[in-house]
N, CA, C and O atoms as a GROMACS GRO file, in nm:
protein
  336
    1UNK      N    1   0.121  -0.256  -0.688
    1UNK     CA    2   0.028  -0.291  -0.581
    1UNK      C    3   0.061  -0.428  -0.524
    1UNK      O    4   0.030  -0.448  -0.407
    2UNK      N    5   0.138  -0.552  -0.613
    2UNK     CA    6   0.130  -0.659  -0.565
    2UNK      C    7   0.221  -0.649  -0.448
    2UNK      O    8   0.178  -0.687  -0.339
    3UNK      N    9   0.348  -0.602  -0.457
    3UNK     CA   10   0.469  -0.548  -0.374
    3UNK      C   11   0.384  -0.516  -0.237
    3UNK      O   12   0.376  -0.588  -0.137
    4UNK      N   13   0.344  -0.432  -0.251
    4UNK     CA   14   0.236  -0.320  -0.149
    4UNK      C   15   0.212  -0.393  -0.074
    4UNK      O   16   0.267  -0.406   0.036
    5UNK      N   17   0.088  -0.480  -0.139
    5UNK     CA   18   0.021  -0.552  -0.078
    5UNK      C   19   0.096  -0.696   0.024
    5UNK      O   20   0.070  -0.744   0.134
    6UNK      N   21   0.187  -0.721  -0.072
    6UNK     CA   22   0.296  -0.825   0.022
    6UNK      C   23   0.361  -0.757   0.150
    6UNK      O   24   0.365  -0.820   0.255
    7UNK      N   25   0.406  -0.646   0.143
    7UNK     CA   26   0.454  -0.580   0.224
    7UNK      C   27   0.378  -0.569   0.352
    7UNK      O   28   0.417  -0.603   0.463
    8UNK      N   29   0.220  -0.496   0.310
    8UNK     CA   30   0.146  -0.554   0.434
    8UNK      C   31   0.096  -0.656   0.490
    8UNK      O   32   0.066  -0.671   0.608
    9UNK      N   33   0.086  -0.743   0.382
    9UNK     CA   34   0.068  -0.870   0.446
    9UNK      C   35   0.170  -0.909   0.563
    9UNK      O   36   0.132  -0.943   0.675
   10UNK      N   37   0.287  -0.902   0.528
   10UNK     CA   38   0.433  -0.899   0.579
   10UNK      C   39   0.406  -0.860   0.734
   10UNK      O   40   0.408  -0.929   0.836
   11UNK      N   41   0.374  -0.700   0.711
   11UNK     CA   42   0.300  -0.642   0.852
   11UNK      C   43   0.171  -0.702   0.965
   11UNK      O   44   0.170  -0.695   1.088
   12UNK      N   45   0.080  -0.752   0.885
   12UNK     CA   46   0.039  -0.847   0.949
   12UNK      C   47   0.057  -0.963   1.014
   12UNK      O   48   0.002  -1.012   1.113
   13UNK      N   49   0.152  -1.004   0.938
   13UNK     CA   50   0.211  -1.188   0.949
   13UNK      C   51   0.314  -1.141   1.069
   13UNK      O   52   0.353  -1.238   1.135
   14UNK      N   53   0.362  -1.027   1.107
   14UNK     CA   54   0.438  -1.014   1.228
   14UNK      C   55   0.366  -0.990   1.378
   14UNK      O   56   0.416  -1.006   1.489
   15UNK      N   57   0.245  -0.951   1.345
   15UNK     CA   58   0.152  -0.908   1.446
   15UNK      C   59   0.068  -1.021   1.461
   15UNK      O   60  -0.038  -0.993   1.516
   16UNK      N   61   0.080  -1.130   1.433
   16UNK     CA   62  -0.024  -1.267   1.428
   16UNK      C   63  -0.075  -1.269   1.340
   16UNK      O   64  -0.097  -1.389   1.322
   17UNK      N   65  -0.124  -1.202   1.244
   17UNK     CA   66  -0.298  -1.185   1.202
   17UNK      C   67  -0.236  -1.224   1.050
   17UNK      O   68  -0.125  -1.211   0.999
   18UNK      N   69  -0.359  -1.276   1.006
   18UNK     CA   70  -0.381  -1.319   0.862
   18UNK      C   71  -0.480  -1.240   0.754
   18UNK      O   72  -0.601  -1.238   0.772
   19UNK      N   73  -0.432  -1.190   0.668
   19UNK     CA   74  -0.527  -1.144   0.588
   19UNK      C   75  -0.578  -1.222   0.469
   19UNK      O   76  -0.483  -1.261   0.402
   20UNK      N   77  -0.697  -1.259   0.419
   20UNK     CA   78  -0.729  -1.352   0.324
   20UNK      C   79  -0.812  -1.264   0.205
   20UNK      O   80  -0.826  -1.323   0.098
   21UNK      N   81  -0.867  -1.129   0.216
   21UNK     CA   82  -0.932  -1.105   0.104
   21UNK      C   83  -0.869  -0.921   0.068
   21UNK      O   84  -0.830  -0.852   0.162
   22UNK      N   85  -0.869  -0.880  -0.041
   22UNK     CA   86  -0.832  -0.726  -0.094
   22UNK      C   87  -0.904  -0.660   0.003
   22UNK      O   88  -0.846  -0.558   0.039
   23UNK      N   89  -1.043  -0.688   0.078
   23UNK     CA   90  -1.145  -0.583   0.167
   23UNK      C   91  -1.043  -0.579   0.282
   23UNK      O   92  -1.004  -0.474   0.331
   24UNK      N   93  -0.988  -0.738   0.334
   24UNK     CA   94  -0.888  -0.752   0.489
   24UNK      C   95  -0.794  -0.651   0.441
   24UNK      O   96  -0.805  -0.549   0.509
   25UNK      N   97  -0.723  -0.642   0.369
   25UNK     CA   98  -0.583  -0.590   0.287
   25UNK      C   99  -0.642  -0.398   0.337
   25UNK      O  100  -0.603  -0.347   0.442
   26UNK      N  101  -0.712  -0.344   0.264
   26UNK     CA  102  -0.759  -0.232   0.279
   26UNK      C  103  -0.792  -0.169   0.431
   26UNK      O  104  -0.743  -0.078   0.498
   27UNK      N  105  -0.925  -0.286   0.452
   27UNK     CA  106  -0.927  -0.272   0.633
   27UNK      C  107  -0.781  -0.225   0.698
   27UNK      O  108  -0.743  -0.109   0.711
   28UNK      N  109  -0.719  -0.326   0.730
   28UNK     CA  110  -0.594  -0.322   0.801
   28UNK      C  111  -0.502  -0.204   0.727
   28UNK      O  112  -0.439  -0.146   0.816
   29UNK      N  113  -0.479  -0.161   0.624
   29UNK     CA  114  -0.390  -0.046   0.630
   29UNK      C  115  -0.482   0.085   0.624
   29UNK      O  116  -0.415   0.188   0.618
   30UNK      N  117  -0.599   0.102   0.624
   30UNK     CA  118  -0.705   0.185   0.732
   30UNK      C  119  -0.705   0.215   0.838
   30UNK      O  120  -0.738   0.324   0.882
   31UNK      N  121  -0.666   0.116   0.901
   31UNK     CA  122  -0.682   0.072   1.091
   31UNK      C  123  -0.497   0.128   1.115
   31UNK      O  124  -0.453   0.169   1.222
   32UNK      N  125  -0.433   0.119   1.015
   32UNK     CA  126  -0.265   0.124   1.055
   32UNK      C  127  -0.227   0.261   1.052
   32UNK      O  128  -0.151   0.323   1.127
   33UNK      N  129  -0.328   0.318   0.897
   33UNK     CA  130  -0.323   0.465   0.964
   33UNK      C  131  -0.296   0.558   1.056
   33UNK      O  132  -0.204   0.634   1.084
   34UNK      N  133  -0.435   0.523   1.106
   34UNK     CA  134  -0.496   0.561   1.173
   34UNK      C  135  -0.472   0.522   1.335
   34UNK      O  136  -0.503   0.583   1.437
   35UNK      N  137  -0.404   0.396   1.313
   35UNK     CA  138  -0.300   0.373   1.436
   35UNK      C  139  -0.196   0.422   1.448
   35UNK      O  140  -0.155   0.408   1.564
   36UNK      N  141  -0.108   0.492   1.364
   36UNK     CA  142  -0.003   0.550   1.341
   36UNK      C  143   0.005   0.702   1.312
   36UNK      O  144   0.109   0.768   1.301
   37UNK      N  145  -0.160   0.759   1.298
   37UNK     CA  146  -0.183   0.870   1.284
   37UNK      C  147  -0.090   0.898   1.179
   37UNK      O  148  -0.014   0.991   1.206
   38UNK      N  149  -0.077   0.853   1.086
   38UNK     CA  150  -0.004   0.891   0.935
   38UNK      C  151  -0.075   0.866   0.830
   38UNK      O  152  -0.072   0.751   0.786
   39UNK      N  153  -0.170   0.982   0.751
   39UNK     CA  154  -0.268   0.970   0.670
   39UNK      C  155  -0.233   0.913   0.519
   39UNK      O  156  -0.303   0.856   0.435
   40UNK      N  157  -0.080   0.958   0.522
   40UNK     CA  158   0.020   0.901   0.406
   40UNK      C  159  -0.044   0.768   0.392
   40UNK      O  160  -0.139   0.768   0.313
   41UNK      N  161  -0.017   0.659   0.446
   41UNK     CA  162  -0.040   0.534   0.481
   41UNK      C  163  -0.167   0.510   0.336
   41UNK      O  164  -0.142   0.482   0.219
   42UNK      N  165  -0.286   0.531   0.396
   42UNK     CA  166  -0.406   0.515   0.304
   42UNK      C  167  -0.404   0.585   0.192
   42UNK      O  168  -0.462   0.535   0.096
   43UNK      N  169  -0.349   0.694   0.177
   43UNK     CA  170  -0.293   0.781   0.078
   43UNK      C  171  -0.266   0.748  -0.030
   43UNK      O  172  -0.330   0.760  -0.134
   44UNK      N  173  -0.121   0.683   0.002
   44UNK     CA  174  -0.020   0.592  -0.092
   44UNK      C  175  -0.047   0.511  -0.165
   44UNK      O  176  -0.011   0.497  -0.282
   45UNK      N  177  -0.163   0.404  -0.057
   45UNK     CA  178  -0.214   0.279  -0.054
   45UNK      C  179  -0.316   0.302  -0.168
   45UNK      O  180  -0.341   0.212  -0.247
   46UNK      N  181  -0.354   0.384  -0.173
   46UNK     CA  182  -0.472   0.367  -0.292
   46UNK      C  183  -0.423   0.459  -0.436
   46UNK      O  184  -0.482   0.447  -0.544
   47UNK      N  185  -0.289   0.563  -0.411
   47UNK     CA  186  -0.225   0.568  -0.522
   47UNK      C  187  -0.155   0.417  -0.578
   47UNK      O  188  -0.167   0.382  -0.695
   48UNK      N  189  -0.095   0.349  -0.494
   48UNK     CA  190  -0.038   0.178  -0.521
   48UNK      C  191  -0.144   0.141  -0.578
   48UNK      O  192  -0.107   0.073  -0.674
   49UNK      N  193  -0.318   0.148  -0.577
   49UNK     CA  194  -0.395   0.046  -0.623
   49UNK      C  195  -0.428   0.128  -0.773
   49UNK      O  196  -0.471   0.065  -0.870
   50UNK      N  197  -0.397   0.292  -0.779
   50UNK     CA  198  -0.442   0.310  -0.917
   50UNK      C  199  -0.325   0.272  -1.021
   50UNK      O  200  -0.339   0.251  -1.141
   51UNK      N  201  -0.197   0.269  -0.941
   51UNK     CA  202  -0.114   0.219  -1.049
   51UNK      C  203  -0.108   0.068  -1.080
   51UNK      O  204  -0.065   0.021  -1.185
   52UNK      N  205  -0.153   0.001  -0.979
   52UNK     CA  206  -0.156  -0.178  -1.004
   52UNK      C  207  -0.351  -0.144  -1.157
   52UNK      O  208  -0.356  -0.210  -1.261
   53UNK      N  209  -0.421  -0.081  -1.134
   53UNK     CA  210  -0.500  -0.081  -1.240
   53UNK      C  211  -0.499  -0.019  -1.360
   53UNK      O  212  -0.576  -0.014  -1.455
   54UNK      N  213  -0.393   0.028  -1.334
   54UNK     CA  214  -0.336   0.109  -1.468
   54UNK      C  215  -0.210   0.034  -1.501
   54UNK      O  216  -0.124   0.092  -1.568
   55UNK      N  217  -0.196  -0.056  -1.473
   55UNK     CA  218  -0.118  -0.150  -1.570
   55UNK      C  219  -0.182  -0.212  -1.643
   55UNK      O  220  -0.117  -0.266  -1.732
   56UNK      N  221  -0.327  -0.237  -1.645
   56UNK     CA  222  -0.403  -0.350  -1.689
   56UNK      C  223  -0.463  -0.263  -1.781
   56UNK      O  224  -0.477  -0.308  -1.895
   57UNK      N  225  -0.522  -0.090  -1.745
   57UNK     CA  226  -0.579  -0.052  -1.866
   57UNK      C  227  -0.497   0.078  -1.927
   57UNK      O  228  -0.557   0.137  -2.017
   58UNK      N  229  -0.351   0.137  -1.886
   58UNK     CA  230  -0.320   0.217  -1.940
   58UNK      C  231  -0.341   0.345  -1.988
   58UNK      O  232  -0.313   0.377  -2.103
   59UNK      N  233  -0.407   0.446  -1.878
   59UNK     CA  234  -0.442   0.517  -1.877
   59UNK      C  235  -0.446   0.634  -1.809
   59UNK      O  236  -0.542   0.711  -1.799
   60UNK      N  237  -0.310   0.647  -1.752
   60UNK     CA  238  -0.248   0.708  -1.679
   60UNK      C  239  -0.130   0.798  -1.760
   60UNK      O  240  -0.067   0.732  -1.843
   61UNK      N  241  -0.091   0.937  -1.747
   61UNK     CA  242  -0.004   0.961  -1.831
   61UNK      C  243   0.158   0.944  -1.725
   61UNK      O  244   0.181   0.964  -1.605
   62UNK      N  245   0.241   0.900  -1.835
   62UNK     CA  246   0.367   0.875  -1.773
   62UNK      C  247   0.412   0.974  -1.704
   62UNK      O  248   0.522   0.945  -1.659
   63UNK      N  249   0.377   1.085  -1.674
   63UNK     CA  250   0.411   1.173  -1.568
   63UNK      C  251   0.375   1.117  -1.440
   63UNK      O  252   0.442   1.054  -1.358
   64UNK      N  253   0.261   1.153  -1.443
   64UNK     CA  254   0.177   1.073  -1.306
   64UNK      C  255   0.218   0.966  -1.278
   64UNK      O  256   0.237   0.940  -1.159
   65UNK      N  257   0.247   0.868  -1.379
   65UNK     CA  258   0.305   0.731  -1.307
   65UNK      C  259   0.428   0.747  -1.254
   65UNK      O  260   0.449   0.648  -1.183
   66UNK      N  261   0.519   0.819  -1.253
   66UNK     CA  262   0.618   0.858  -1.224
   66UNK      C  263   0.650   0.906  -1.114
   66UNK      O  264   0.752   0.885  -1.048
   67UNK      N  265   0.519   1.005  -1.082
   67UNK     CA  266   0.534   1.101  -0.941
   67UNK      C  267   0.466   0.995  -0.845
   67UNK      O  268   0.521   0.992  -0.736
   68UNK      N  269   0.355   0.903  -0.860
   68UNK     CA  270   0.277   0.795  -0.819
   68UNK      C  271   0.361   0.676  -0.742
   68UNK      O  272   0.354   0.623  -0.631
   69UNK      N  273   0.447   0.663  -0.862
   69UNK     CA  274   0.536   0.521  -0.821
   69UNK      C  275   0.634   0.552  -0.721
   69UNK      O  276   0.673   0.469  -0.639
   70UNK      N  277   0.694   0.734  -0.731
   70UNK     CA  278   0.742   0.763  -0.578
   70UNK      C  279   0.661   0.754  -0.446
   70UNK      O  280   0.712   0.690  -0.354
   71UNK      N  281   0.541   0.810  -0.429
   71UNK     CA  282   0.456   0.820  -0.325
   71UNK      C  283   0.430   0.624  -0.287
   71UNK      O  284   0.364   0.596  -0.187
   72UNK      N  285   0.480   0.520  -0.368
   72UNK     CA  286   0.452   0.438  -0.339
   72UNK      C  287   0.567   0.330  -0.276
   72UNK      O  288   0.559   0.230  -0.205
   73UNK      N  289   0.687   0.411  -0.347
   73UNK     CA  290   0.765   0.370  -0.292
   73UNK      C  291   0.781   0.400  -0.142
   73UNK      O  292   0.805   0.326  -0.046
   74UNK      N  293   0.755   0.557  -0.155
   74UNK     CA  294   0.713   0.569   0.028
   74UNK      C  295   0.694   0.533   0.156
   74UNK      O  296   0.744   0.546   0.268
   75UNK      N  297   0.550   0.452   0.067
   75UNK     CA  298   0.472   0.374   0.162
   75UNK      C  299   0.576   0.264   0.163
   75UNK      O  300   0.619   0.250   0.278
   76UNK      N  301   0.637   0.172   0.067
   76UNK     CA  302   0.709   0.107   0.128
   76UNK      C  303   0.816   0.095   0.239
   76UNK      O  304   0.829   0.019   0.336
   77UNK      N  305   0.884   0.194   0.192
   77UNK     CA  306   0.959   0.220   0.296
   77UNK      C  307   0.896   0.248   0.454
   77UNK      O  308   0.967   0.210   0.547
   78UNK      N  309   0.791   0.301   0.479
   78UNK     CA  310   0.725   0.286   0.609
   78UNK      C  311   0.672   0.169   0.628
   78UNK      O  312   0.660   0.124   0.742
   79UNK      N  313   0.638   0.113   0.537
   79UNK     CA  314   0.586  -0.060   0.602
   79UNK      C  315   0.721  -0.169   0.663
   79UNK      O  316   0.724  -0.242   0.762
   80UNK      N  317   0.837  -0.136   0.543
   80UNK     CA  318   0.955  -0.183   0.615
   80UNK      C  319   0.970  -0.210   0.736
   80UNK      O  320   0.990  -0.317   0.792
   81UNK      N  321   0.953  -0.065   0.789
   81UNK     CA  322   1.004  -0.021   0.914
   81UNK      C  323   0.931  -0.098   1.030
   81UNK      O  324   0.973  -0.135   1.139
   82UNK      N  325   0.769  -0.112   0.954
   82UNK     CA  326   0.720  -0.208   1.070
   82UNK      C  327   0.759  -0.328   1.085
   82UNK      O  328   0.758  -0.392   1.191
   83UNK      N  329   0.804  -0.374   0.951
   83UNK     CA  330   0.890  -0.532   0.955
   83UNK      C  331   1.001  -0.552   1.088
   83UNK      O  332   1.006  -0.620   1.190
   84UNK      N  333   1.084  -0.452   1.020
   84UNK     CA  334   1.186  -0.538   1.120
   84UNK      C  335   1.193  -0.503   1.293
   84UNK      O  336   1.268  -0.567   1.367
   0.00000   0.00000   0.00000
């Protein structure tokens, strides 16, 4: 999730805008969606947040983290794209 989350920040910081709290972070890849009409987006985004909390409590079986950490890589790769 930290990746993730840099990544959109990233996306923001190219469009002017600043994000300062996890609610801004969420908002804005809600709104990017949904600007992009790609439901993936929020999708991903909140598979990225169960695996950033399942590092902390471990409770995920290594399958799932596996198929998870692809769908998240995903999303990275589409945030990229808004980078450059």
């Amino acid at each position: 999730m930290g990746a993730t989350a840099e990544m959109v920040k990233a996306v923001t910081s190219k469009r002017g805008m600043e994000l300062r709290s996890h609610r801004d972070i969420w908002e804005f890849v809600d709104k990017l969606a949904d600007e992009l009409n790609d439901p993936d987006i929020i999708k991903f985004f909140s598979i990225a947040n169960a695996l950033h909390q399942n590092f902390y409590e471990d409770w995920m079986p290594l399958g799932a983290v596996k198929r998870d950490a692809e769908a998240v890589k995903q999303l990275n790769e589409k945030l990229e794209q808004l980078i450059r």
